[in-house]
C-alpha positions in Angstrom: -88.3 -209.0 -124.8 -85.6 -206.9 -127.1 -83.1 -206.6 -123.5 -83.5 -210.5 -122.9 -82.6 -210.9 -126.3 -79.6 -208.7 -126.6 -78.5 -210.0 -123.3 -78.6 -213.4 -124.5 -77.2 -212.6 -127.9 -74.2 -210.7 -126.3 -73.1 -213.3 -123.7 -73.2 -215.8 -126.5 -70.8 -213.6 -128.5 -68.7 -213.3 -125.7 -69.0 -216.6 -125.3 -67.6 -217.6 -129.3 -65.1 -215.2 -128.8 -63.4 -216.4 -126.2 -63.7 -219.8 -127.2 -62.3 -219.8 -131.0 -58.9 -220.5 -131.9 -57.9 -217.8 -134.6 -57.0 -215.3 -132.4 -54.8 -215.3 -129.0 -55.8 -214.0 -125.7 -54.5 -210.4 -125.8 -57.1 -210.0 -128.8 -59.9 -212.1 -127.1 -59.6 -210.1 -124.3 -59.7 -206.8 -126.6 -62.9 -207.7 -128.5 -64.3 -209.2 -124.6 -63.6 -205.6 -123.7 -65.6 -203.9 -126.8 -68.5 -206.6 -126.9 -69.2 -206.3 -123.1 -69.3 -202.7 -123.3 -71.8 -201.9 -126.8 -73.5 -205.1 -124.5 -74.2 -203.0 -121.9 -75.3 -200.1 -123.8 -77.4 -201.6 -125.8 -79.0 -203.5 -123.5 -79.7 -200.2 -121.2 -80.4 -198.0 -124.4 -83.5 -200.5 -124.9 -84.8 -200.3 -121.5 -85.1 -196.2 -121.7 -82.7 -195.0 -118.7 -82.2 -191.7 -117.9 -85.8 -190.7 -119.0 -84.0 -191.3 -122.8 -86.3 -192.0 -125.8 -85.7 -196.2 -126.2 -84.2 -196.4 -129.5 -86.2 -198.4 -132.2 -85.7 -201.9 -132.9 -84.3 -201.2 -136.4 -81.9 -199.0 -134.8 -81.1 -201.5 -132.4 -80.3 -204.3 -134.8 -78.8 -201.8 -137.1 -75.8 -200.9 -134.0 -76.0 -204.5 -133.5 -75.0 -205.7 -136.5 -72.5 -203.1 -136.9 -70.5 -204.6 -133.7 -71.1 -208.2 -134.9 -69.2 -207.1 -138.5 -67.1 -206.0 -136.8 -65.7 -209.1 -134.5 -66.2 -211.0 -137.4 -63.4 -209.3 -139.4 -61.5 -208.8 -136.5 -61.6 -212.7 -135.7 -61.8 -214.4 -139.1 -58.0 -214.2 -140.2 -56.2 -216.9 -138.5 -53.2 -216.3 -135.9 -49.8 -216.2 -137.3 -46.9 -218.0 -135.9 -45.5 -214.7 -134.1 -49.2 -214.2 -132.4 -48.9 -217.8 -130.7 -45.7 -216.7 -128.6 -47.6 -214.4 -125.7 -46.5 -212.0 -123.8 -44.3 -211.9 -120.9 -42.2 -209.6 -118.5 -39.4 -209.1 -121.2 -42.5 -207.4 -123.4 -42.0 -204.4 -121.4 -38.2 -203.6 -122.6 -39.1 -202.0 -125.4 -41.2 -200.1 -123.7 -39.2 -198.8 -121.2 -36.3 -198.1 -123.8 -38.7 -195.6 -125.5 -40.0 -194.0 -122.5 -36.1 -193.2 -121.3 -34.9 -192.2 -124.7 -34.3 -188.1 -125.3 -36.5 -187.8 -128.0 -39.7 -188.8 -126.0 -38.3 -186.7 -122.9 -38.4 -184.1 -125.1 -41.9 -184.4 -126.4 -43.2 -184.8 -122.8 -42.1 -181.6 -121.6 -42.9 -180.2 -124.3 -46.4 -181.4 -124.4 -46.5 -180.8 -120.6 -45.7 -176.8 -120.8 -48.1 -176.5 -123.9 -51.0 -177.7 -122.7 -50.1 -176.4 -118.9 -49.9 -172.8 -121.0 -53.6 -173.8 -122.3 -55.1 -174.6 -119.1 -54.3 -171.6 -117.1 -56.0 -169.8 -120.2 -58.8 -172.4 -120.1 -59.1 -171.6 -116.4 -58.6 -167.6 -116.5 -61.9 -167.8 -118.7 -63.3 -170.7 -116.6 -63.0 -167.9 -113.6 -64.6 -164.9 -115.3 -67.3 -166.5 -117.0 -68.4 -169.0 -114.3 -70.0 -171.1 -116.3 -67.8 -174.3 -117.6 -70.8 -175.1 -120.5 -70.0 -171.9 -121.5 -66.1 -172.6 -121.8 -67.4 -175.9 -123.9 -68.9 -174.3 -126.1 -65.6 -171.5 -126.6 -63.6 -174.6 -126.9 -65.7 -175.8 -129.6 -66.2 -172.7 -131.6 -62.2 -172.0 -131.3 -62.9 -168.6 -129.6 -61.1 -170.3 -126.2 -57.8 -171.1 -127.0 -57.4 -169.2 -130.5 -56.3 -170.4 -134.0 -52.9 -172.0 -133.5 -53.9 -174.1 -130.8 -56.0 -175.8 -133.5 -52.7 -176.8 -135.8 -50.9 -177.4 -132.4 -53.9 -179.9 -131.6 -53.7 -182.0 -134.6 -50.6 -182.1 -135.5 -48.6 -182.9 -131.9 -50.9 -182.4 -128.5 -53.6 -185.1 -129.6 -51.5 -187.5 -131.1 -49.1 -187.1 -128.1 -52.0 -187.9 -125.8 -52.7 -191.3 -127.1 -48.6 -192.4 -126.9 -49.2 -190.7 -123.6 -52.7 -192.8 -122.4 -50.3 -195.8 -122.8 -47.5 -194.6 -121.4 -49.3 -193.3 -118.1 -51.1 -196.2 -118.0 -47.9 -198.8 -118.1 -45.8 -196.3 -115.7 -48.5 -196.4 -112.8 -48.4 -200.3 -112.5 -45.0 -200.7 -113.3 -43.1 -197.9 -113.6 -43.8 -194.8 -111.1 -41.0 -192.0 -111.0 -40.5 -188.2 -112.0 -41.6 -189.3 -115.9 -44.8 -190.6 -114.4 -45.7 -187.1 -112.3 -45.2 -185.4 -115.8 -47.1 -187.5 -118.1 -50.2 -187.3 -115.4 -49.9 -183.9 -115.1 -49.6 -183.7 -119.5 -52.9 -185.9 -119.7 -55.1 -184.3 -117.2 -54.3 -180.5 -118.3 -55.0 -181.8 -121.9 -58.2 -183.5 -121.1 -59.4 -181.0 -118.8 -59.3 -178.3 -121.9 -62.8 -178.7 -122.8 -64.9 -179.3 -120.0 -65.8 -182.7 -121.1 -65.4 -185.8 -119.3 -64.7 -188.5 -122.0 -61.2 -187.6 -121.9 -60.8 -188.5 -118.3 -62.6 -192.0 -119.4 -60.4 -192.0 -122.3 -57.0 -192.6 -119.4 -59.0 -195.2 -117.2 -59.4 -197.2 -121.0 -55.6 -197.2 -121.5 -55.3 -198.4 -117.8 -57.8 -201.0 -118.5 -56.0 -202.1 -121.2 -52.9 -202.4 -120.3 -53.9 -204.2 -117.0 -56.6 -206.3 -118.8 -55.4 -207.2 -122.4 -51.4 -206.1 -122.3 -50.6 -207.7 -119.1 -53.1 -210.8 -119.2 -50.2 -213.2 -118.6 -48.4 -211.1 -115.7 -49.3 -211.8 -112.3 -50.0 -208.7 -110.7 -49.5 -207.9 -107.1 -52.1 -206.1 -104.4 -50.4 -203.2 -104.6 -51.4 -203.1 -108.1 -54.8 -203.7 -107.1 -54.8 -201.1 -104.6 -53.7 -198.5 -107.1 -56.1 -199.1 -109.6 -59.1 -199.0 -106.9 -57.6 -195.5 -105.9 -57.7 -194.0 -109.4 -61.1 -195.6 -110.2 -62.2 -193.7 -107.5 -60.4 -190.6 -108.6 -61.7 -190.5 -111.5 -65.2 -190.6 -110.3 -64.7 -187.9 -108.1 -63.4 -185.6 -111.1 -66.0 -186.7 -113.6 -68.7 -186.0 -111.4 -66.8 -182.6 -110.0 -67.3 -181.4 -114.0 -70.7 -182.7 -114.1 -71.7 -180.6 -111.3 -69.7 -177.6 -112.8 -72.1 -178.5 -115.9 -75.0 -178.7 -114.6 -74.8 -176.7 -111.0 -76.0 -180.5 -109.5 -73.8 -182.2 -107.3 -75.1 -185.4 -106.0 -74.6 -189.0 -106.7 -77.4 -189.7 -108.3 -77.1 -186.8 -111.0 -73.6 -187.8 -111.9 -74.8 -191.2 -112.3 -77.6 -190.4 -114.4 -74.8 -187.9 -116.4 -73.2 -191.1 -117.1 -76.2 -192.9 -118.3 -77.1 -190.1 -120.3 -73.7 -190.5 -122.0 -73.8 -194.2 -122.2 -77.3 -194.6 -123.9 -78.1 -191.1 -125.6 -75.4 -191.7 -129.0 -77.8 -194.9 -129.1 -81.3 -192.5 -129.1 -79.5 -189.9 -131.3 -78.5 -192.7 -133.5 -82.1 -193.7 -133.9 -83.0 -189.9 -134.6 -80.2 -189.7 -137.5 -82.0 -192.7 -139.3 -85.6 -191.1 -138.8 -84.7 -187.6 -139.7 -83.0 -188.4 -143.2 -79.4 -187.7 -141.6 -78.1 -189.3 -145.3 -80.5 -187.2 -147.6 -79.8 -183.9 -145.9 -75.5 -184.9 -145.6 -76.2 -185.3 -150.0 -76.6 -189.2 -149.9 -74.8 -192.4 -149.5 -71.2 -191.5 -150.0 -69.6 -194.9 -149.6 -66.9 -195.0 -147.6 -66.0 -191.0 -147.6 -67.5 -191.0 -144.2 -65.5 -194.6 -142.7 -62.5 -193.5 -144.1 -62.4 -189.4 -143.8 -59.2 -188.9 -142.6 -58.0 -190.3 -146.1 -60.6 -187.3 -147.8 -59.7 -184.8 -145.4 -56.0 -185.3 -146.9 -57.6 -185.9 -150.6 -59.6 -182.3 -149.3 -56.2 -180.9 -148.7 -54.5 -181.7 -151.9 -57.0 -180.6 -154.1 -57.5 -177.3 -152.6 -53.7 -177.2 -153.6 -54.4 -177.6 -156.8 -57.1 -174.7 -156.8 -59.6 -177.4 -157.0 -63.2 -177.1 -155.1 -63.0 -181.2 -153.1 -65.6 -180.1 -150.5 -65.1 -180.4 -146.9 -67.2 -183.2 -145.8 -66.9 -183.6 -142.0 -67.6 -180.2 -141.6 -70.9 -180.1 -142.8 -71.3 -183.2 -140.8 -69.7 -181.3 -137.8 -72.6 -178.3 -138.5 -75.6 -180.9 -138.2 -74.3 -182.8 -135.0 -73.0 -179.8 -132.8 -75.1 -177.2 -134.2 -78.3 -179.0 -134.4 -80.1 -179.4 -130.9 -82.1 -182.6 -131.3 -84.9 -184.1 -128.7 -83.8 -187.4 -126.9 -86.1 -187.8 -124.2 -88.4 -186.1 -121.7 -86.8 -183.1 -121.5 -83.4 -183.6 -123.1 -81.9 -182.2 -125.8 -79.0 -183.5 -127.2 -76.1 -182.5 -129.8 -72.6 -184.1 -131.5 -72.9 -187.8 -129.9 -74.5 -190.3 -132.1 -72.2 -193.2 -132.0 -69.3 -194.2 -134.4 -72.1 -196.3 -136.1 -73.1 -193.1 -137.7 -69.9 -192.6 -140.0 -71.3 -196.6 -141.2 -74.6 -195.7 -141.9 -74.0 -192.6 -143.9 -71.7 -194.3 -145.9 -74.4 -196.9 -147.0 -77.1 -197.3 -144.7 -77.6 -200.9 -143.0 -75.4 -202.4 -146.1 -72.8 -200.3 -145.0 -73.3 -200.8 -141.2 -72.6 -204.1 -142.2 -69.6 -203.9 -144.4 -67.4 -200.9 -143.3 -66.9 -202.3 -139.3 -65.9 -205.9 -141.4 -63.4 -203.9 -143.0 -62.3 -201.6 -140.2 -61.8 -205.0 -137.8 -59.6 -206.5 -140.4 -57.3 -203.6 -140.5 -57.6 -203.4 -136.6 -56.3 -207.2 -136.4 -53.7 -206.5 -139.2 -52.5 -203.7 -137.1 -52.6 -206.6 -133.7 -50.3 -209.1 -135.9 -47.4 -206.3 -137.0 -47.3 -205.9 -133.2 -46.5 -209.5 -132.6 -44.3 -209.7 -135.5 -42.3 -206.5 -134.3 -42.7 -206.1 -131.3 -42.2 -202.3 -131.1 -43.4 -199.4 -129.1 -45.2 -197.6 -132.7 -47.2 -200.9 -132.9 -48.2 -201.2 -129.0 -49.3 -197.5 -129.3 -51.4 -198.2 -132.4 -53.1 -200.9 -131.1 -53.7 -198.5 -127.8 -54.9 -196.0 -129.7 -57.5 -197.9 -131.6 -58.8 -199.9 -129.1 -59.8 -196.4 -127.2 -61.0 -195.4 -130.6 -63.1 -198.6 -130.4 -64.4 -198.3 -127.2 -65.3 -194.5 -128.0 -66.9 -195.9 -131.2 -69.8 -196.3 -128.4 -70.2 -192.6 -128.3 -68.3 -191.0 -131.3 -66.1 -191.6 -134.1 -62.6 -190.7 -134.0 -60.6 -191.1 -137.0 -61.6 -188.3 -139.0 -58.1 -186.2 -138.5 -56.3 -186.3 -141.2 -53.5 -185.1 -139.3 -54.2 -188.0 -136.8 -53.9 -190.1 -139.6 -50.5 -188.9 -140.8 -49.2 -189.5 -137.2 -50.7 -193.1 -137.4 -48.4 -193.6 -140.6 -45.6 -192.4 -139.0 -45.8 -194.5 -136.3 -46.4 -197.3 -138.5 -43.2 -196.5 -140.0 -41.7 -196.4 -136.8 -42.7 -199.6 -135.8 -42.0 -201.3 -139.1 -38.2 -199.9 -139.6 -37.3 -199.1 -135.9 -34.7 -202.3 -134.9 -35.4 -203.8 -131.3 -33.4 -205.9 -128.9 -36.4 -208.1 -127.7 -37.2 -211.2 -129.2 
């Protein structure tokens, strides 16, 4: 009865959202995007696949609410005057002016011989351990790569992979050329650094975003359509090429299961935070700390300047996710993934699962409508980069760097002073 309902419930959403009139279609198509996909988790998590634990109702409701607070902030500001002009082919100048200027070139290769460096280390290991859960778990514990790759993460190689996501994703239906070959090359040495797989799914969002949302009004030709069948099918093909790596099984029906097992085990997990006193044993409700904790992690920063004890919050929350093997089914244990929802309700329990995504959608569609007022590359890549961080939100929270967050506010800056020839 719960998956009828959700299913019902979620193509009525879908339905609403499509069908108001305070947003355009490059932000209906967006929130179509997130609502389709928490649609499908949910409705799978409440089935049990994968031999996962079926998340309680509570739990259920609880995620559910939290995406419905979410659209509802996102949706209830009404569309300016600059958000009723769509997009067209001329959209893409700006674009294209940044991705030929010297200061981007320069970042690229940059970018490209960094993490290339990184790789062959990642790989070295990869080859003398045999064993690329055992490289995940170097990765994690810094022991891998070494200390200044951690500075050099935060501060340029992560940031540059979101500008990056976009850019490769734009360049393969529009623009394929030398810039392209690099950029590729940049994303899938990056991504490939952990052993994980959500970075791969990480590039096929940006590609479904710029073929989906950005280019909605843009008729696209066959070969475009050819391409994008190709790299879907690429990317299967890698993902499950690490999975078996991971697990030492290579068939179908273990990557697909892998996938399912990543889809629906944050949900299970999430249920397991909520039953296991996740807030009690984290010090209590801390009311936004959590939403908002790449603001503390700077706060953090600045007081330990000042010789004062601030407390680092995300890393005891990092020391009970990946540290803390948890039971999520028959036979499965499970660590770190216990959707964005998590940062919510530790911040204020339903209340805040209910309050904090209202806020975070408002400042998502405030971010939508500087885009359409400027119409600059910063903007474009903001609203790329949190619409992965969205869709991620399924899995994981990502805002919690405050270096990513000082990279957000320079792009912001960017976007806001940088003058542009389109209109």
């Amino acid at each position: 009865m719960a998956t009828i309902l959700i299913i019902i419930i979620f193509l009525l959403m879908l339905f609403i959202v499509n069908k108001i009139g305070t947003i355009n279609k490059f932000s209906k198509r967006m929130l179509t995007l997130y609502i389709a996909y928490w649609g499908i988790m949910l409705t799978l998590s409440s089935i049990g696949v994968a031999d996962l634990y079926r998340p309680s109702n509570f739990a259920l409701l609880t995620l559910f609410m939290a995406v419905l607070s979410f659209v509802v902030g996102f949706s209830l500001q009404k569309q300016t005057l600059y958000e009723k002009k769509d997009i067209n082919i001329e959209s893409f100048n700006f674009l294209d002016e940044f991705i030929n200027s010297k200061g981007f070139i320069f970042l690229l290769f940059l970018a490209f011989v960094m993490s290339g460096y990184y790789f062959m280390k990642m790989r070295t290991a990869l080859a003398f351990y045999e064993d690329l859960g055992e490289i995940r778990g170097m990765f994690f514990d810094n022991s891998l790569l070494g200390y200044y790759f951690i500075w050099l993460n935060h501060l340029f190689l992560q940031p540059m992979k979101y500008v990056c996501v976009l850019v490769f994703a734009y360049m393969l239906l529009y623009k394929r050329n030398w810039k392209f070959i690099i950029v590729t090359l940049f994303l899938l040495f990056y991504t490939s650094l952990s052993g994980g797989r959500f970075g791969y799914l990480s590039i096929a969002i940006g590609v479904l975003f710029v073929y989906y949302v950005f280019s909605h009004n843009i008729k696209l030709k066959l070969k475009h359509y050819i391409l994008l069948f190709t790299l879907a099918i690429f990317f299967f093909a890698l993902i499950s090429e690490v999975t078996s790596m991971r697990t030492g099984k290579g068939s179908l029906e273990n990557s697909i299961n892998a996938f399912l097992s990543y889809l629906c085990g944050p949900a299970t997990a999430f249920d397991y935070a909520i039953n296991n006193n996740y807030v009690e044993k984290l010090g209590g409700y801390q009311f936004g700390r959590y939403t908002f904790s790449a603001v503390d992690g700077l706060l953090m920063y600045f007081f330990n300047m000042l010789g004062v004890d601030y407390g680092n919050l995300i890393a005891e929350l990092v020391e009970i996710k990946q540290n803390t093997q948890i039971v999520v089914g028959s036979g499965k244990t499970w660590n770190a993934l216990y959707t964005g929802t998590l940062y919510y309700w530790l911040d204020g329990g339903f209340i805040g699962c209910i309050v904090f995504p209202f806020v975070v959608g408002m400042l998502f569609r405030w971010i939508v409508k500087l885009y359409f007022r400027y119409k600059t590359w910063a903007f474009l890549c903001l609203i790329a980069m949190f619409f992965q961080m969205k869709m991620h939100s399924v899995c994981d929270f990502s805002l919690y760097s405050p270096f990513l967050l000082l990279s957000i506010v320079y792009l912001y800056f960017i976007g806001r002073y940088t003058k542009v020839s389109v209109k």
